[in-house]
N, C-alpha and C positions, 0 to 999 in steps of 0.2 A: 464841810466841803463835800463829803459824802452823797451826802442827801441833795447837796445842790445838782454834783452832775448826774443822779439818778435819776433825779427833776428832765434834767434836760434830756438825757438819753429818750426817757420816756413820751415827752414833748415831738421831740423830733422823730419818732418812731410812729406819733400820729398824726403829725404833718404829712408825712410818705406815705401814711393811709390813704390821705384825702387826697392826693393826687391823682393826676388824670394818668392814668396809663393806655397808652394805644399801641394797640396791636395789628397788622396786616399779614394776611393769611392766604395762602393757594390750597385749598382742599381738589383733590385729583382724585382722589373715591370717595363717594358719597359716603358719609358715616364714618369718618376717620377725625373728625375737627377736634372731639377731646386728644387723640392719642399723636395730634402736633403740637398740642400745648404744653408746657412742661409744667409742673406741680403749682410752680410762681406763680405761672400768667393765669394759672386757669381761678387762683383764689385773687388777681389783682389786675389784669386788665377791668377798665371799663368804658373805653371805643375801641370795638374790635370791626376790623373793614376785612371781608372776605370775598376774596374771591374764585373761582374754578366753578364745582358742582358741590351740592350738598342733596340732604335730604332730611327727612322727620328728625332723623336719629341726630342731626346735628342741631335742630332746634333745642332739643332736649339737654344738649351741652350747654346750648344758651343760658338754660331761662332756670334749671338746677345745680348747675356744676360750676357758674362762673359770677359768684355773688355779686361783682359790685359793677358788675357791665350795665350801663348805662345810655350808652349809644352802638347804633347798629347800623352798619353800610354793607348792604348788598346789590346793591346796583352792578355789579358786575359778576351775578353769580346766575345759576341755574340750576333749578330747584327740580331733581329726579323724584320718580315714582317711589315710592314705599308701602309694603307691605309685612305685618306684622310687629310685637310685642310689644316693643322700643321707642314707638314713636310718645309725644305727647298725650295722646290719649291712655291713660291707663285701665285697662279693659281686660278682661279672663279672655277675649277676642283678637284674633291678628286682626289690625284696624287695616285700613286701606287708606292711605295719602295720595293722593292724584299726583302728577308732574304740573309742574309750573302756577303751584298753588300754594299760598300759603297754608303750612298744614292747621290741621284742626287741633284748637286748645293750644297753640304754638309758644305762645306767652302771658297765655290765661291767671290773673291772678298774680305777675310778676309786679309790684311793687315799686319799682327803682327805675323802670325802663324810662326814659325820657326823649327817645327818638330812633325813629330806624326810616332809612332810605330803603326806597325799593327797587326793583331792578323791572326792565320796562318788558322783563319777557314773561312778568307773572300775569296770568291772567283771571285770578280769584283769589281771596280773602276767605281761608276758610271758617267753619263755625267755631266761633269764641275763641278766635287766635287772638283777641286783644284785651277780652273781656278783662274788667276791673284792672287794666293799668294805668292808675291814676295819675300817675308821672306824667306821662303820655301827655306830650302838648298841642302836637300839630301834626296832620297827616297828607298828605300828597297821591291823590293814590291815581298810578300810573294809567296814560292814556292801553294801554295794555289788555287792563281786568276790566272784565264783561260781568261780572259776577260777585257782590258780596253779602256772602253768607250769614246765618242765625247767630246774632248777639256776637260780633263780630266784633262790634268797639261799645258794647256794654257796660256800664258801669265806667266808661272814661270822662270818670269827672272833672278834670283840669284840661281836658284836649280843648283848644282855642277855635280849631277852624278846622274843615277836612275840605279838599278839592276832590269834585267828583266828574269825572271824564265825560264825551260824548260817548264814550264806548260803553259804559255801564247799564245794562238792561236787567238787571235782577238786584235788588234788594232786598234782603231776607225779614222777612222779620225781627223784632226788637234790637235791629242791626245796632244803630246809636243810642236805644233805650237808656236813661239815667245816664247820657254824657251831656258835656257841657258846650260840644263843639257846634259853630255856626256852619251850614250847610250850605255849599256854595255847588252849583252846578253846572254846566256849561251849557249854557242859550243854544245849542246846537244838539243835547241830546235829546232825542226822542220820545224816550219813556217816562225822566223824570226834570223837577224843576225845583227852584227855592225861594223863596221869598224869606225877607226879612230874619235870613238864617233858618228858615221853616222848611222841613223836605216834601215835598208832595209829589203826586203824578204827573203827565206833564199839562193836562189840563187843569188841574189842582181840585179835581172833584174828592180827591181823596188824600188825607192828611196825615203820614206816615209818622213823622217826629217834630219835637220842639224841643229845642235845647232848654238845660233846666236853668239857664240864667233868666232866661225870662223872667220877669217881676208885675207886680201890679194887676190891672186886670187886660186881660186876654181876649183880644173878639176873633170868634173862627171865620173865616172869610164865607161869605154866604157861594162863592160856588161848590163849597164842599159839601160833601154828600155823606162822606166816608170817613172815621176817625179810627185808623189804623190799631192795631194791638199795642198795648203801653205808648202810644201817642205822646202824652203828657208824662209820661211815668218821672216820680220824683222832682217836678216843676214846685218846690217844695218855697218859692217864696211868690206864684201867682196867685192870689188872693181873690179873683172873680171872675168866672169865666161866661162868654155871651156865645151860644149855640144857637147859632140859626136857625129856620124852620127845614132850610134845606138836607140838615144833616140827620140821616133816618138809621146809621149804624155806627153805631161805638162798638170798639173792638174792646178783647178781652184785657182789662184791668187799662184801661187808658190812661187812667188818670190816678193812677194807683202811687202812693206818696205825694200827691199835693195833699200836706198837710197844713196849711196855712189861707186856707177857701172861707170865706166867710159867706160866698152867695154865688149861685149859679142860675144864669138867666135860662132859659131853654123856651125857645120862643114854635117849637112845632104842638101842633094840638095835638097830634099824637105823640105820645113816650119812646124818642127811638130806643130800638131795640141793643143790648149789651150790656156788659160786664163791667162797671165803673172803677170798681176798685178801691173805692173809698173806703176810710176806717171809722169805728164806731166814733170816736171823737168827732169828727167831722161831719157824719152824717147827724151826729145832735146836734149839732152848733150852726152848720151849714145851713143859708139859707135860699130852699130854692122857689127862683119864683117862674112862675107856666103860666100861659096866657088865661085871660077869663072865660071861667065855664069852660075849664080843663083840669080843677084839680081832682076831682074823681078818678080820670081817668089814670092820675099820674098813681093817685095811691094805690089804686087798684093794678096798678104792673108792678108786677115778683123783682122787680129791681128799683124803679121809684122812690117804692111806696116805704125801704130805709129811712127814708129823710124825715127827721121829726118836724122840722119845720115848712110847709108847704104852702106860697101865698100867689094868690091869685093878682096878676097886675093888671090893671086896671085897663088898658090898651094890649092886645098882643102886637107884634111888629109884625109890620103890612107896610105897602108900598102908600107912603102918604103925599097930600098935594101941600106943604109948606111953605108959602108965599115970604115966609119970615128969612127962609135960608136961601141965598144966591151963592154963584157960581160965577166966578168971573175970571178976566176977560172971553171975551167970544165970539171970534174966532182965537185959538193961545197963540200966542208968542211964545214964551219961552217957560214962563210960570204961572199956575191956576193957585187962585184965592178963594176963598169959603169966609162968607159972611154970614152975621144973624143967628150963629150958632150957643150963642150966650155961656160955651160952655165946651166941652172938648167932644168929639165923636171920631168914626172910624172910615176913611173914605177907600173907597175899592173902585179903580179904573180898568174897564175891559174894553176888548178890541171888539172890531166886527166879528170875529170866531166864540167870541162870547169867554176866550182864553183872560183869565187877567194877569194884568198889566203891572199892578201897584197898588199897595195896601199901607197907609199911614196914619198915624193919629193925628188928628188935626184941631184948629182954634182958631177963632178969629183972624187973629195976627200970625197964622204959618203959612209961608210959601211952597209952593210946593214944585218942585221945576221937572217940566214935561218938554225942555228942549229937546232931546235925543228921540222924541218919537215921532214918530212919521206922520203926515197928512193923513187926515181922512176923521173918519166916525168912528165915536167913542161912548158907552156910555160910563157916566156917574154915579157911584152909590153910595151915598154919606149917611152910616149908620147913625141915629141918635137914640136916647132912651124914648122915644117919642112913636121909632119907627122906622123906615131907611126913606131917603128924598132920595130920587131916582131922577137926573138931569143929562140931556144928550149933550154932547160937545164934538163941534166942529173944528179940527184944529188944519189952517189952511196954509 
């Protein structure tokens, strides 16, 4: 009998573990959030909803002091200035926290986090406040913030999706690096844009991130120009990547963890210039192929010339006249078909501004519905292993 109710005592003491405990809170001076908590809450909430003012010092309650907090509502708080020791950053330096910012390092590295609401008076994200919270599923981030910072949501490998504002004009570097999140943007913002979960600029000449769900192989859309810093970073199950001729810079370590490449097209006769980031496994195995009466050039560049395997394809990709692949209906109605394709390729639609539009993989039998867009002129670019067919469409 003993042993039985020890059983249970024990039992039931780890049920009360797992529970949700939520907490609401008025902070009225910044830096006080541990010393309203009592010894309880501060080792067993895990939704805590706060509201008043806060500051660094009370992030630091968060993300050290209150193990098993798991969610976070501050949407009704406001986030003061801080200077000095206490904050998240640990430095021999009094760090500097901005007002109405999330501070720097805020949750870096927190483990358990699985959500936080924000409050609509923040106006930045700062550096590596999110870094490696894998938990981290979904982010929202307020029409508010103009501004998010270096490696910001880094390493968030399970975040699903992030909304990014019209307000948003600075995106820092390796901001989404190695997360998982699809990147949605608002058609209205200025500076940047998304495709297919892809973040770019807002003309997409230049290719900031790509979630590392991505699979399979990957074709970078020929207006781009630019392959942002760790771009690809960690893209650890795309298997072959097709570089246009348009793209002349790869940023530093782009592609750094796709360990699972077996071939990388690279269709420019010059070797764009950067840092790839490939590992020795992959540069022996990998195989890359550059147009014909280009591979000299590829071995001889200080970044290339890695790759043990180097073959020349027989066609570089050029704008070709394919009388086998059609384009149809025309004028559209509501959905455009690709015929004669024997085979699957990559179609890319831009507007009169040369902005695109829409970026699909297609096949014979895929529709493609082009209802939502406007009259007028358009062109067609359907990549193949052949070369891209380049077809106008009038849609009336």
């Amino acid at each position: 009998m003993k042993k039985i109710i020890t059983l249970f005592f024990t039992l039931s003491l780890t049920l009360i573990g797992l529970a949700q405990v939520t907490k609401t809170i008025n902070v009225i001076v910044p830096g006080t959030l541990e010393f309203q908590l009592t010894v309880n809450e501060l080792a067993n909430v895990s939704d805590l909803i706060i509201t008043g003012t806060i500051d660094a010092r009370d992030f630091v309650t968060m993300m050290d002091k209150m193990p098993k907090l798991t969610k976070v509502d501050i949407s009704d708080v406001s986030i003061s200035a801080y200077t000095g020791y206490d904050g998240p950053f640990d430095e021999p330096v009094a760090w500097v926290y901005p007002s109405n910012t999330i501070p720097a390092g805020a949750f870096s590295e927190d483990y358990i986090l699985s959500k936080i609401t924000f409050s609509s008076s923040i106006t930045s994200i700062g550096d590596y406040a999110f870094q490696n919270c894998k938990r981290l599923t979904s982010v929202i981030i307020p029409s508010s913030v103009t501004s998010i910072k270096t490696g910001a949501f880094e390493g968030c490998s399970n975040m699903t999706f992030v909304t990014i504002s019209s307000s948003v004009d600075a995106i820092n570097e390796s901001a989404f690096s190695g997360s998982s999140s699809i990147i949605s943007v608002d058609a209205n913002n200025p500076n940047y844009s998304s495709l297919d979960g892809v973040l770019f600029n807002k003309n997409k000449t230049i290719l900031y991130f790509c979630p590392i769900t991505k699979n399979g192989s990957f074709t970078i859309p020929s207006s781009v120009t630019t392959i942002g810093d760790s771009g690809f970073e960690d893209c650890s199950s795309v298997t072959s990547f097709i570089i246009p001729s348009s793209v002349t810079t790869i940023g530093y370590e782009a592609f750094g963890g796709c360990n699972s490449l077996t071939s990388i097209y690279v269709y420019g006769e010059k070797p764009p210039t950067g840092i790839l980031g490939l590992n020795r496994t992959v540069l022996a195995t990998c195989t890359l192929y550059v147009p014909l009466g280009c591979k000299n050039a590829y071995q001889a560049d200080s970044e290339w010339n890695y790759f043990t395997h180097i073959v020349e394809k027989t066609t570089a990709i050029q704008i070709i006249d394919n009388e086998r692949i059609s384009l149809y209906p025309n004028p559209t109605i509501s959905n455009l078909h690709v015929s004669g394709l024997g085979g699957t390729a990559i179609l890319e639609m831009f507007g009169a501004n040369g902005e695109m539009l829409l970026m699909n993989k297609v096949n014979d039998s895929k529709s493609i519905s082009v209802e939502n867009f406007p009259k007028g002129m358009y062109v067609v670019k359907i990549i193949t292993d052949e070369g891209i067919v380049e077809r106008k469409l009038i849609k009336k």
